[in-house]
VEXKOLVEX-894328 format. One record per residue (C-alpha): chain; x, y, z; residue in three letters. Coordinates in nm, 2 decimals. Layout:
N
+------+--------+--------+--------+------+
| unit |     px |     py |     pz | code |
+------+--------+--------+--------+------+
|    A |      X |      Y |      Z |  Ala |
...
+------+--------+--------+--------+------+
//
This chain:
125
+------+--------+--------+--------+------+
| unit |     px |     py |     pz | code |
+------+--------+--------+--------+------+
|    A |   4.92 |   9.01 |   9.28 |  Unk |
|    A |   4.85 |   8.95 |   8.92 |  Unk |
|    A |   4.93 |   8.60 |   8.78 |  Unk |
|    A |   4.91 |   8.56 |   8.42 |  Unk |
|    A |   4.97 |   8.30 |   8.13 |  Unk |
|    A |   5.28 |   8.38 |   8.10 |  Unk |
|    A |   5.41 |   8.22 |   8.44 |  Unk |
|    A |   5.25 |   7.86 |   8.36 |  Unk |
|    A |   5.40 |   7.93 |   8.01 |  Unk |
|    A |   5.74 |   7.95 |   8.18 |  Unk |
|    A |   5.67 |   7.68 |   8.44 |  Unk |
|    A |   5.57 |   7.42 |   8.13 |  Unk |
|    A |   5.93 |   7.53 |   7.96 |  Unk |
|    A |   6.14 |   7.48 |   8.25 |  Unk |
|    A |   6.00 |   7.14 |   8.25 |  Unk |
|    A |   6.04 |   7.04 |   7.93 |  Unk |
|    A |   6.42 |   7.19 |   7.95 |  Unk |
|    A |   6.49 |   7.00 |   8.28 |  Unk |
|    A |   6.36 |   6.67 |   8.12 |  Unk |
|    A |   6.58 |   6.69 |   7.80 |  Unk |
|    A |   6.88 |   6.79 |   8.01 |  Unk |
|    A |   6.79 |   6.51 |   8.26 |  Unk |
|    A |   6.73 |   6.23 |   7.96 |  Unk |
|    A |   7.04 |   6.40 |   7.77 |  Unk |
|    A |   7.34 |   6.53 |   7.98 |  Unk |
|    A |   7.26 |   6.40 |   8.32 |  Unk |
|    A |   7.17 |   6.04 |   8.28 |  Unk |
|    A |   7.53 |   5.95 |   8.04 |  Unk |
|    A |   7.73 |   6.19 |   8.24 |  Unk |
|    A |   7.64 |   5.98 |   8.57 |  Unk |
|    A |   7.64 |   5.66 |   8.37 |  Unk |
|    A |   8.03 |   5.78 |   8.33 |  Unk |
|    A |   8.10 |   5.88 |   8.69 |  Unk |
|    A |   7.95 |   5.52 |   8.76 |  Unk |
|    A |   8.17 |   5.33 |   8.55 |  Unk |
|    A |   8.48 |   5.55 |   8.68 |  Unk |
|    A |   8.39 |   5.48 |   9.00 |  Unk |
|    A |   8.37 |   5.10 |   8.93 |  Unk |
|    A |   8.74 |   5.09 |   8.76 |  Unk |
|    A |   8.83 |   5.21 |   9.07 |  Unk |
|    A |   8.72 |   4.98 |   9.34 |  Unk |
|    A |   8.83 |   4.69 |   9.05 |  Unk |
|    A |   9.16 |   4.86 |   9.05 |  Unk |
|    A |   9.15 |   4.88 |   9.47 |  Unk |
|    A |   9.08 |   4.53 |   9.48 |  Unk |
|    A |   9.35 |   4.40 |   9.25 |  Unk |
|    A |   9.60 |   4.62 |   9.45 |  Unk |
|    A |   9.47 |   4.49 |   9.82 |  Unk |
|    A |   9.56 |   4.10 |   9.65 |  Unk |
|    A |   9.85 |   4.19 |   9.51 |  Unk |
|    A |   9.95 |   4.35 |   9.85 |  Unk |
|    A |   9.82 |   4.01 |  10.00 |  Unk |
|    A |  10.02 |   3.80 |   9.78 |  Unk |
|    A |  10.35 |   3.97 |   9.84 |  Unk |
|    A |  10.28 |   3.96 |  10.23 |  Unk |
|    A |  10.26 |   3.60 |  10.20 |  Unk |
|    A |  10.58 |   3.55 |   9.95 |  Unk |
|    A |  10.78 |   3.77 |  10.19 |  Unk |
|    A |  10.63 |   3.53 |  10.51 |  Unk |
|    A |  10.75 |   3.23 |  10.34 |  Unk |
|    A |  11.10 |   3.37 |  10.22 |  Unk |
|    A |  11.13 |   3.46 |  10.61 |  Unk |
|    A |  11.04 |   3.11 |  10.69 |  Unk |
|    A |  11.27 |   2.95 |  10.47 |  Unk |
|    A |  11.57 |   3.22 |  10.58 |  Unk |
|    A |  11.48 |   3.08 |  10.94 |  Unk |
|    A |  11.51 |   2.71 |  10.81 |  Unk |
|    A |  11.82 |   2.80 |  10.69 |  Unk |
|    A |  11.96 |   3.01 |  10.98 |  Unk |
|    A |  11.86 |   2.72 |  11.26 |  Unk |
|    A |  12.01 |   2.47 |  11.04 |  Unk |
|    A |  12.35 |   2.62 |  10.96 |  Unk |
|    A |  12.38 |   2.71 |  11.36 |  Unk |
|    A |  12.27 |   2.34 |  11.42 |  Unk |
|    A |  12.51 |   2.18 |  11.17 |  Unk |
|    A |  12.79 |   2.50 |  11.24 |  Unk |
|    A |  13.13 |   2.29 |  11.30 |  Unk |
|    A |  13.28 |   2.40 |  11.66 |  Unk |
|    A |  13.60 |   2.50 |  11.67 |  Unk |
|    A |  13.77 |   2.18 |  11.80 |  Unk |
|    A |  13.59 |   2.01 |  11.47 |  Unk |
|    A |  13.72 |   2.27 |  11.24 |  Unk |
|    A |  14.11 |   2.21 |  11.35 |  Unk |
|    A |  14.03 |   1.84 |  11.32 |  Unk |
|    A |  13.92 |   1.89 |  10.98 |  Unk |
|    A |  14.23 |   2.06 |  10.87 |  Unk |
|    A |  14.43 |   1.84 |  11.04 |  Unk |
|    A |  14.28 |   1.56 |  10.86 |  Unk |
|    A |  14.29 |   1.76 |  10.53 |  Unk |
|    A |  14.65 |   1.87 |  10.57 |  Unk |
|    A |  14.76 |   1.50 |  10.64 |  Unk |
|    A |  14.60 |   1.36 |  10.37 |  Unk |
|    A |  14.73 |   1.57 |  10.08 |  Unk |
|    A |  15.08 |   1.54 |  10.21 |  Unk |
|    A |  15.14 |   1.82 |  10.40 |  Unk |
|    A |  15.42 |   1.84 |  10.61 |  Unk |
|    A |  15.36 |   2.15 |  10.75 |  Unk |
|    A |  15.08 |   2.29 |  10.94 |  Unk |
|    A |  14.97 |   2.64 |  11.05 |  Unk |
|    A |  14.67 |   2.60 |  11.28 |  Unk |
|    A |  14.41 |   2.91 |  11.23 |  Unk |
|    A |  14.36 |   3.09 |  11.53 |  Unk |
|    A |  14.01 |   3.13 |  11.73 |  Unk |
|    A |  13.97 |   3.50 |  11.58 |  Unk |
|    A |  14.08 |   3.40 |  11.26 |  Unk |
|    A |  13.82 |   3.11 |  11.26 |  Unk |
|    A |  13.53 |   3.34 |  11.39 |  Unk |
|    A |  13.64 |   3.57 |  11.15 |  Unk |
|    A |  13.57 |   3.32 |  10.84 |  Unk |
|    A |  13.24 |   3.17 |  10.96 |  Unk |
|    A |  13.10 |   3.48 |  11.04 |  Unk |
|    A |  13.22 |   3.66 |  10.70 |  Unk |
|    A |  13.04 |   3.30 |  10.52 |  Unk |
|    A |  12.79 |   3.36 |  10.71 |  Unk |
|    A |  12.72 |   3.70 |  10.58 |  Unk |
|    A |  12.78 |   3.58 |  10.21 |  Unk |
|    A |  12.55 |   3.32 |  10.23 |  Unk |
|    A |  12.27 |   3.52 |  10.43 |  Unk |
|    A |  12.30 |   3.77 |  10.17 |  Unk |
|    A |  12.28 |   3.48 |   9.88 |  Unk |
|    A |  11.95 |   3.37 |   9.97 |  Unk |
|    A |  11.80 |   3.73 |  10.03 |  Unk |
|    A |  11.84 |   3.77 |   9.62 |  Unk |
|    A |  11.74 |   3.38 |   9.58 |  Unk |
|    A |  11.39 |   3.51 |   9.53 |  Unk |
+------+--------+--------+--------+------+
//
């Protein structure tokens, strides 16, 4: 095996070369992938809050729909108060004449102002 000049020659060029490609292309080119990388965890980050926040708007507007709920079924007027009511409402205007709802009719009405006002404080927000 004959080894000549001309192989250290070529060893000493490819050096060079792979330094001024290292110094030149590599070194901004990973600088670049860096910063990429880096947006994206900043951009991960604000998205895992954001998530967070809306978890805990969406916990409190459940809280507040339960504060509602248990105190419209605690403060929901039976049926015996609701007749009394209009009773009282039909006598005082004047009223001669009275139609009494019926228990259907009444369940009915509460449960279709129920509805309405359930879906009143769903858009509240």
């Amino acid at each position: 095996m004959n080894i000549n000049a001309t192989i250290f020659v070529q060893a000493i060029n490819f050096f060079i070369v792979y330094c001024l490609l290292r110094s030149f292309l590599f070194k901004p080119v990973i600088s670049i992938i860096d910063s990429g990388h880096a947006e994206d965890l900043k951009l991960l980050g604000i998205i895992a809050q954001q998530k967070k926040d809306i978890a805990i708007q969406e916990k409190e507007l459940d809280d507040y729909w339960q504060t509602c709920r248990e105190y419209f079924q605690a403060h929901r007027p039976s049926l015996q108060q609701s007749r009394q009511i209009n009773v009282e409402n039909s006598s005082a205007s004047g009223q001669s004449s009275f139609s009494c709802a019926s228990d259907d009719e009444i369940v009915h009405l509460t449960q279709q102002t129920y509805n309405r006002l359930a879906e009143k404080i769903k858009n509240v927000h």
